[in-house]
N, C-alpha and C positions, 0 to 999 in steps of 0.2 A: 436187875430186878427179876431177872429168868433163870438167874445161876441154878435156882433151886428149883425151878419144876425141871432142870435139864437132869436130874437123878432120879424119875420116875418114868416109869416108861408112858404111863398116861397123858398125856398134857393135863395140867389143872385146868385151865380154859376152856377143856372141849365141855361144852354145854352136858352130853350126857357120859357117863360112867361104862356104859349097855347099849348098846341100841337096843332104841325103842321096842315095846310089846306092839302087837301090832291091834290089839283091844286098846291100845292109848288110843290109836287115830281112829277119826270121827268121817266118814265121807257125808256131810250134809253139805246145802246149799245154802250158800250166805245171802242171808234179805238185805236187801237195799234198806237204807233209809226212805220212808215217806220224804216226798220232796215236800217245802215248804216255800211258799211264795211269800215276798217280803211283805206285800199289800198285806197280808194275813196276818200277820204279827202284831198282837196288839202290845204283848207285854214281854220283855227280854229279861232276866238276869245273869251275868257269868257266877259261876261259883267253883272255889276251891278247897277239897274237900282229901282229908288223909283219914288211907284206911288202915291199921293195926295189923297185919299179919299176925303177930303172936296174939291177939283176942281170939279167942277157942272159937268162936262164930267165924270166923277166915282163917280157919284152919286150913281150907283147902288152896288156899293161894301160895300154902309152902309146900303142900305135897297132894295130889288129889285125895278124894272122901273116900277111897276103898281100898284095901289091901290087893295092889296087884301090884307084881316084879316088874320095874321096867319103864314104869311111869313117872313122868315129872311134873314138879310145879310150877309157878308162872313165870317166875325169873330165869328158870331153866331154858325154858321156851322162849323167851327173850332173847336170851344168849346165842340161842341156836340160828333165831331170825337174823339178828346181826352179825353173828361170825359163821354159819356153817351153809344158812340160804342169804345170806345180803338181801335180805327181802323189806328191811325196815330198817330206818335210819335214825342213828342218837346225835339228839342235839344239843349243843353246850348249854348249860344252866348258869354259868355263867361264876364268878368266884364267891359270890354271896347264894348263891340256886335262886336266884330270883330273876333271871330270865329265862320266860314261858315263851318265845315268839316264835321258836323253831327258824329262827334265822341263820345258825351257824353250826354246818352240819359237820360231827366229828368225822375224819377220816378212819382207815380201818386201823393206821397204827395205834393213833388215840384212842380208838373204842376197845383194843387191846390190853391196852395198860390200866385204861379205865377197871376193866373187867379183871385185870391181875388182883385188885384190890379187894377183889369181893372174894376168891376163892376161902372157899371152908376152912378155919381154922388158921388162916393167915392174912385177915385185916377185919375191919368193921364189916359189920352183916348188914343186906338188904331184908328189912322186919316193916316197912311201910313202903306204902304208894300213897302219891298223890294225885288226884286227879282234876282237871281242870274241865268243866265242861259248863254248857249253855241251857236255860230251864227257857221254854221258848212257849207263849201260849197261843197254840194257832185258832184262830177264831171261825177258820173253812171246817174244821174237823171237830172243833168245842176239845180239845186235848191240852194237859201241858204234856209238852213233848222236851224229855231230856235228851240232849247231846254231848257227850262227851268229844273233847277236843285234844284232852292231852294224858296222856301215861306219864309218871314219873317215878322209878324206885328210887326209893328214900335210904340213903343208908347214916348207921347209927355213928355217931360225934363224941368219940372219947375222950375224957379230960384223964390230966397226967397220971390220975390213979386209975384209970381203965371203966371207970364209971363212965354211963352214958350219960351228956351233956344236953344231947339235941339230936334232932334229924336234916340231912338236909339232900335234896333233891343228887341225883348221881349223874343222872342226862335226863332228857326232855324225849320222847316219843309223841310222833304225832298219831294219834289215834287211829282213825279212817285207814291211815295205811297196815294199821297192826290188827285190823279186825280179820282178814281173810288167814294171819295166822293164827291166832289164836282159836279161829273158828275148827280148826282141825285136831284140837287137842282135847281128849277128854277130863273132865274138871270134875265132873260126880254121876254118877244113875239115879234118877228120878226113881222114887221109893215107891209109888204110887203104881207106874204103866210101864216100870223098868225102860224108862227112855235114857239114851245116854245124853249129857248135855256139856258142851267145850267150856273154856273159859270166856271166849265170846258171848253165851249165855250167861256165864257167870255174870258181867257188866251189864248186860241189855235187861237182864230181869233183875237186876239191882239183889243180887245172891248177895249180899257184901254187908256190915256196920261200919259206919264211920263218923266224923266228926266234921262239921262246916271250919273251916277255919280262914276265911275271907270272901266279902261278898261286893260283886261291884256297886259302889254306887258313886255320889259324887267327889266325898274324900276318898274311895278305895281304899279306906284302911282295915288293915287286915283287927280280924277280934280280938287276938290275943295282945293286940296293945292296949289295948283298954281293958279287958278280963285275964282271968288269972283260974287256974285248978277248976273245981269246978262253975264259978261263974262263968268261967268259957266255955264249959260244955252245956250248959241251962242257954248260954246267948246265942250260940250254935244252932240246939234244938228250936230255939222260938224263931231266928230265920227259918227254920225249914216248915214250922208253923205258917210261918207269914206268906211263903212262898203255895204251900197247898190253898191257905186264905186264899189267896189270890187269883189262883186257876179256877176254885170257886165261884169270887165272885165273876172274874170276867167271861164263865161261861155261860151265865145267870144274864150278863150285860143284855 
């Protein structure tokens, strides 16, 4: 599988081409989460939601919002956390990507080979994330409070003509742990007060579009078994309808 990067002197694997600019790095301090006591929780949903990288609106999650030498996008930084800082851990999705539990964590050969797969111009391309996270309505604060739980790059599922077939998860990251890196990376400048902002902000101020695509409840079935094109994205939108409802009324409670 390595025959061929062993004829370049770069490794393909190495996260960056350049080191870094050093206008990528960010030195801000990472916020904690508001804690949340269980007694406070009046109303929980999980939701799982895929964001589009090639949609011109997350454009910056292939490459940051401005013209500067040196900089990466998010997968880049990804890369770097798992193979260059070991600072975050890829977990198996399992042979269908549908396990989200973070139960079985790839070693570094596996997340090697993993990641041979994705090098530029020699396999399926990582164009989606998915993200797995908690809409929590705390009732001490009158807030819905979103949490994201899980990172997933999605990569694309080619059928025997090279057409794209499908997406399907590539590892699992657990979130919480990937926020301290992410937070160091610059993702755009605020147009407004020229603030720089990571891709940590990117998540936490929901900079992103995306699409609902399964929500818990008691059959957990995902929407696209029962909708299709755009009826699943109209059944998407009105979860997310239901869900704002909701923090509504139960702030009003």
């Amino acid at each position: 599988m390595f025959a061929g990067a062993a004829c370049v002197a770069q490794d393909p694997l190495s996260p960056f081409s350049t080191d870094p600019h050093a206008t990528c790095m960010i030195q801000a301090q990472l916020i904690p989460y508001p804690p949340i006591r269980e007694a406070d929780v009046m109303w929980e949903r999980r939701v799982w939601r895929v964001i589009d990288a090639k949609d011109p609106t997350n454009a910056l999650l292939l490459s940051p919002s401005f013209n500067s030498e040196g900089c990466y996008g998010l997968f880049d930084i990804i890369r770097s956390g798992l193979m260059n800082e070991v600072s975050i851990v890829a977990y198996d999705p399992g042979p269908k990507g549908e396990d989200d539990h973070f139960e079985k964590p790839f070693g570094q050969g596996e997340v090697r080979v993993l990641l041979s797969s994705t090098v530029v111009g020699q396999g399926p391309q990582v164009t989606r994330y998915m993200l797995k996270e908690d809409w929590i309505f705390d009732k001490q604060r009158g807030v819905m409070e979103v949490r994201i739980i899980g990172l997933a790059p999605m990569i694309e599922i080619l059928g025997e003509d090279g057409e794209v077939r499908g997406h399907q998860p590539l590892f699992w990251l657990y979130y919480p742990e990937c926020r301290l890196l992410l937070s160091r990376w610059l993702a755009f400048v605020e147009m407004q007060d020229d603030v720089r902002k990571s891709y940590e902000a990117v998540f936490a101020q929901r900079r992103f579009t995306s699409s609902i695509v399964k929500v818990s409840n008691a059959m957990v079935r995902g929407i696209d078994t029962y909708r299709t094109g755009l009826d699943a994205l109209l059944e998407s939108e009105g979860v997310r309808e239901q869900f704002l409802q909701a923090g509504f009324d139960l702030w009003n409670y």
